[in-house]
Steps between C-alpha positions, in 0.01 A plus 500: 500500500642614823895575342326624198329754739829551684710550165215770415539684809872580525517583165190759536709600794851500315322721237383716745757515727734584230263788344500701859839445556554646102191749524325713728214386575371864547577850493468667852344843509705822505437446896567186527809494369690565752378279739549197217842619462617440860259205556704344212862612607563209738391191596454662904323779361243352316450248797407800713301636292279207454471471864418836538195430254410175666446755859308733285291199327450344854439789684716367745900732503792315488813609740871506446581203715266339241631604167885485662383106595308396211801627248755396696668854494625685768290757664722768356415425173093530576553800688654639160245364318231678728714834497487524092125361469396723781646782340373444147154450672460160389423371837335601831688473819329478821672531797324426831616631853836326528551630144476140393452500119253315237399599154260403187545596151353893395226456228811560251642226618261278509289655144877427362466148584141438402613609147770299491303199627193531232796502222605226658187293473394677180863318372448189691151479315641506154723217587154321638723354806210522668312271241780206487544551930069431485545196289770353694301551794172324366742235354628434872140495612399273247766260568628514126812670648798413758746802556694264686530195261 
């Protein structure tokens, strides 16, 4: 049962895997657009951008030093980052007294995302990974199943 279950899985997830990389899962609004475009245009970029939504989903702003740490990319490279997202008013900036900087995602931003993510799961429900991931885990809990044997 279990490498039955297993089989079923990465294939669901080779089929769908292979239909976002072919398709788009969505079609971003006129204003979203842009923010899609340059969330997509590097590997760095899109990384920031999904942090900057994770401070703006938390509540909680994220900092250069953060971003430049959690990327592993110079501090140069966030403070670009910052520059053209700050500009295209995709993100908020604080800076406190010592001009010390920290930013969340503007409601673009982050309405971008949300969009994105209910495609996403929308997708992910039509290949019903969630249905084979449930019956592995009952399997497991059952005892019918051994990921490990």
């Amino acid at each position: 049962m279990g490498r039955r279950l297993d089989i079923g899985y990465a294939s669901a997830l080779a089929d769908f895997e292979f239909e976002q990389a072919t398709n788009d899962l969505w079609s971003p609004g006129e204003d979203q657009q842009p923010v899609r475009t340059y969330a997509m245009s590097t590997q760095n970029r899109r990384l920031f951008c999904l942090m900057a939504c994770r401070a703006s989903f938390s509540c909680s702003p994220t900092t250069p030093s953060a971003v430049a740490k959690s990327l592993g990319i110079s501090r140069n490279a966030v403070d670009t980052m910052i520059n053209e997202c700050e500009e295209a008013d995709w993100i908020k900036v604080t800076r406190d007294k010592n001009l010390y900087r920290s930013f969340v995602a503007e409601k673009i931003m982050v309405d971008t995302y949300i969009a994105y993510a209910l495609a996403f799961a929308d997708a992910s429900d039509a290949a019903d990974l969630a249905g084979i991931s449930s019956a592995r885990k009952h399997a497991k809990r059952l005892g019918l199943y051994n990921p490990n044997s």
